[in-house]
Structures are given as structure tokens and as C-alpha cells.
Phi, psi and omega in degrees: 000148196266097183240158183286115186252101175286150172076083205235342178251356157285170189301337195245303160346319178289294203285328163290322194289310168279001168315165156302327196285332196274000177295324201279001197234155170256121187252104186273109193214088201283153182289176173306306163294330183281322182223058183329066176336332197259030162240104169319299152344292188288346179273289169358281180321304207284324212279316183320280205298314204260005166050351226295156198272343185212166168193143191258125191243083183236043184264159174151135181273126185236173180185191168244182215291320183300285170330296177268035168272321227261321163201107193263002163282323166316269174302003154284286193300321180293326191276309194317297201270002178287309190288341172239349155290326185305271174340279179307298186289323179304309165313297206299338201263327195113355216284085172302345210205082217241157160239113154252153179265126213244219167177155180265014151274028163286340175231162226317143168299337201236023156316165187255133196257150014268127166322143139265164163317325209260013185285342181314122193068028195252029164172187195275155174303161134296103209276037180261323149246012172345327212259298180332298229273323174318258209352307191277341148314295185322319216270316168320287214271005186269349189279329169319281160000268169309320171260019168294288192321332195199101179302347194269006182268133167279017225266099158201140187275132152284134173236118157266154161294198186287166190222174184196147192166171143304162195074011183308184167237135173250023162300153190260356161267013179232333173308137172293183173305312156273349156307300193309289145275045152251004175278323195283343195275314169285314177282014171257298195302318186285328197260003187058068154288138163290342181191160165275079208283127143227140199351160142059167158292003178103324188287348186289184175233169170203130174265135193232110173260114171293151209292359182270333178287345190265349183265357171273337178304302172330306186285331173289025193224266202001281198292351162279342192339299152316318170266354196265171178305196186264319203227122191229141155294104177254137158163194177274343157088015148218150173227193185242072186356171169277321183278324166318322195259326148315337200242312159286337168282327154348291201284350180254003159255342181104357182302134125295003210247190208247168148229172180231159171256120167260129169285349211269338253232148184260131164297322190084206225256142191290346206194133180210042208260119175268159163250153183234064175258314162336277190320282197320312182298356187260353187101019168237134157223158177294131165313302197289167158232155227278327158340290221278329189285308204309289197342301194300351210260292201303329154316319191268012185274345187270024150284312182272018183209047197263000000 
């Protein structure tokens, strides 16, 4: 069976491509050049000739916190439109069967954690990604949507928490969070820095899953499709302080130095913690625990950066 994998050159996209599971698949994951998302044409065309029986929808402009301060109309209108041409030519075409890839900042900054599924849209965004997060809602209920019109579409989002891994992007203007520090933490160890800055007091949380566990999700949904929910929670089911997670990539890189805090700098949500008892009840959970990711994550960086 064939399936389509969009974003095949992003971190979760790298990582869905190299499961064991992908073997069992004929995996189509044409470049950007090959498949233009924002040309409704070209997706027609392409979906026409390649037929594919399922598709995983993991293309999407991403960043940290910095990025989508800096442009958030970006990351509205681009994601708004790959994710709903896509989604929508795929119905029109016949496509029974999509995993959209969702994020847990779709839901309200002042939920109550652990996130449930069903908290979606029951308060305001966080406006820190505010633009990301409409966008990955759109995609979510067009997906609702389609499969209100016709029971015979498998149409359902995963939703993760934040990921970190290989293949991440460590430009620090663009890096998620744990990316972020293992660059800033290895070059204050290679220059001997005495110290470290960081956003805020430290104190928000986050939950963090490594990225080969959440592409085992997948693969652990596909053949499920038909059963599993519209909408699912992926993760670990804990989470960290911002200093927590600065003080364990420390000890596993070797910093001796200190930190410092700016208050002035914006965090984003106080708590982003999922709940993953659905998942669990279907019988999946993640491998790695956050040692064992960071270690394999700071391996391959220092593999892209000899």
C-alpha cells in the first residue's frame, strides 16, 4: 500500500521515513519541488497519478518561540493554506485516509492540564503562537468536517506535544526548546562561559517527547485507522520546568557554569502538559525517557556539526 508523507525533509517527517514500520509501505515523500502544497493543481495532479491509499500530513512551517513572535501572519497563511489544499484535494480526489499531524498548542493557554482532547476550542490561544495554532485548528475540523460528510473518510489528527530529536533545526532562530539548548549549553562549554541566559524564570513547564517515539505513533495509528479516534493525544504524560530541562541537558553536556534569568523575555503558557490516556488505553507508549532522547539528540548534533 502506498502512502503519501508531506514534510518527508522535516524533523518528524526524517524520522517517520526511517521507522521499521516504513518498510511495510510503499512511502511516497516527493520534495517541495516535486509537490508545491500552497498549488491546489499540482496536488490534484499529483494525488491523480499516485493514487495513495493513506496519507500522513506532516509538512508545515515551524519555529520556536522567537520565530513566531517574529512572524505570525507567516505561520498563519502558509500552514492555513498547505493544510486545508491538501486535506480538501485529497476529499475531492477520493483519498480515504489521512493522519493530519496536529500540536498541542492548539489548545486554550488557561486549560486545565493535562490538555484532553476535548478541551479544543473551549478558551483563547496562547498569543505567542497564536497564528501556528488557528491554522492547525483549520486543518483539524476540515478534517472533522469531511469526515461528518462521508463515514467512509478515516480523517484524524494526532496531536503532540513538543518534540525534539534528530534531524531537529538547531539555527537558534528558529529552534524549539530543546534544540535551543543544546547549542547554547555546548558553545558556553567549548568558549568556558561562566553562565547562561534564560527567557523568563524558569518556571513554565513543558512536556517533551522524543522524535522517533512519536513516528512509532504513527505508524502505530495507520493501520489502525478505522478505530482510533478523530482526534488523539500523543506523549509522555510528564512534564518539566524550563530550568529542569537547562540543568539535565547540563549534566549531559558537561556545563559547569551558572544561569541567569531575564524576566523581561515572553514564555508562553504556563503549563502544556497532554493527557495521554486514550493512547495508552490503545496500548502505546513512548520508549525513550528524556535522558536517553537528549543523549541520542546531542549525538546526531554533534554528527552535523564535526
Amino acid at each position: 500500500m502506498s502512502v503519501l508523507l508531506t514534510g518527508g525533509t522535516g524533523m518528524v517527517g526524517h524520522n517517520i521515513k526511517e521507522h521499521q514500520n516504513a518498510s511495510n509501505y510503499c512511502v511516497l515523500s516527493p520534495s517541495r519541488k516535486e509537490l508545491d502544497l500552497t498549488n491546489r493543481d499540482q496536488i490534484r495532479s499529483y494525488l491523480k497519478a499516485n493514487t495513495p491509499e493513506y496519507i500522513i500530513h506532516a509538512a508545515g512551517l515551524v519555529g520556536g518561540i522567537h520565530a513566531n513572535i517574529a512572524n505570525p501572519s507567516k505561520f498563519l497563511l502558509e500552514n492555513l493554506e498547505i493544510g486545508c489544499n491538501l486535506i480538501s484535494e485529497a476529499a475531492r480526489i477520493g483519498v480515504k485516509n489521512i493522519i493530519n499531524l496536529g500540536s498541542s498548542c492548539m489548545y486554550p493557554k488557561n486549560g486545565p492540564n493535562p490538555l484532553k482532547e476535548e478541551y479544543l476550542l473551549n478558551g483563547l490561544l496562547e498569543p505567542t503562537n497564536e497564528g501556528y495554532a488557528i491554522a492547525k485548528i483549520a486543518a483539524q475540523r476540515l478534517c472533522d468536517y469531511l469526515r461528518i460528510e462521508d463515514n467512509s473518510r478515516n480523517y484524524i489528527t494526532l496531536m503532540p506535544c513538543n518534540l525534539y530529536g534528530k534531524y531537529d533545526n538547531y539555527n537558534p532562530k528558529r529552534s524549539h526548546l530543546i534544540a535551543s539548548i543544546i547549542v547554547k549549553l555546548h558553545e558556553a562549554k567549548i568558549n568556558k562561559d561562566k553562565s547562561v541566559e534564560i527567557w523568563g524564570d524558569g518556571s513554565v513547564r513543558r512536556e517533551f517527547m522524543y522524535a522517533k517515539d512519536f513516528a512509532d505513533a504513527v505508524w502505530f495509528a495507520l493501520p489502525r485507522i478505522k478505530e482510533m479516534p478523530h482526534i488523539i493525544n500523543i506523549g509522555r504524560g510528564e512534564d518539566y520546568s524550563i530550568f529542569d530541562y537547562y540543568k539535565k541537558i547540563s549534566d549531559i553536556l558537561g556545563f559547569e557554569g551558572t544561569f541567569t534569568f531575564d524576566l523581561r523575555k515572553p514564555t508562553g503558557m504556563k503549563q502544556k502538559l497532554l493527557d495521554v490516556k486514550k493512547i495508552n488505553d490503545l496500548g502505546w507508549y513512548p520508549m525513550h525517557d528524556l535522558e536517553l532522547g537528549i543523549k541520542k539528540t546531542y549525538a546526531h548534533y554533534l554528527d552535523c556539526h564535526r
